[in-house]
C-alpha positions in Angstrom: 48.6 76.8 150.3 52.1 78.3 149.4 54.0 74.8 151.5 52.3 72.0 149.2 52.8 74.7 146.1 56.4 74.4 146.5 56.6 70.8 147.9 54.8 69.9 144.7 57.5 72.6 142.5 60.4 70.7 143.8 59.3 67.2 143.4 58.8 68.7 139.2 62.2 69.9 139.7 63.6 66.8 140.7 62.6 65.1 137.9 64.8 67.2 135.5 68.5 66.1 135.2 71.1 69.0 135.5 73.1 69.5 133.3 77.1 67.9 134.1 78.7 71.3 134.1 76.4 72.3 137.5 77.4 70.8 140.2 74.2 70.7 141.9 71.7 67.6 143.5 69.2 66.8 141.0 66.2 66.0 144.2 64.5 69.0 145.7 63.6 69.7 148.8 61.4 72.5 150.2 62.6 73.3 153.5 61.5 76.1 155.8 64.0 77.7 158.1 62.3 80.1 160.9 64.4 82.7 162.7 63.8 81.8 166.0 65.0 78.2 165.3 68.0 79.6 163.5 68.8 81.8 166.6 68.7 78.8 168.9 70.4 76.7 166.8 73.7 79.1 165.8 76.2 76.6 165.1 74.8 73.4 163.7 75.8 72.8 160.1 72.9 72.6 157.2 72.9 68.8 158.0 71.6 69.3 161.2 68.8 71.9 160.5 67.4 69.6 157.7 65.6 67.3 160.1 64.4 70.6 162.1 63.1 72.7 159.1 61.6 69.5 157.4 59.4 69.6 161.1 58.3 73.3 160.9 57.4 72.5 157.1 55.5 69.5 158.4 53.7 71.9 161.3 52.8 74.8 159.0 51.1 71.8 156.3 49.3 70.4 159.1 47.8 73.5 160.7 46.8 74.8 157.4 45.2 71.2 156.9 43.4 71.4 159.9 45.4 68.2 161.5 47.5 69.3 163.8 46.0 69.6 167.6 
């Protein structure tokens, strides 16, 4: 299951302080942005697709898990 792979790269990630020249978050966060949802959503900033894309992540772990109706 690619989805938990990655969710389970980025919490490794996280745990790695960057170095202070990088301006860059030290947490990870696997996110998945579909093109239809991008389409319907031209104009919201990345704060706004966060909550959406952490849902279609969330949908694609539970199908493949067998828990989503």
């Amino acid at each position: 299951m690619k989805a938990k792979a990655a969710i389970s790269w980025c919490e490794q990630a996280s745990t790695i302080i960057p170095p202070s020249e990088y301006n860059q978050p030290q947490i990870w966060e696997y996110l998945l942005l579909s093109e239809g949802l991008f389409k319907n959503n031209q104009g919201l900033g990345f704060e706004a697709f966060v909550p959406l894309c952490r849902g279609v992540r969330n949908e694609i772990i539970a199908r493949e898990q067998g828990t989503l109706f």
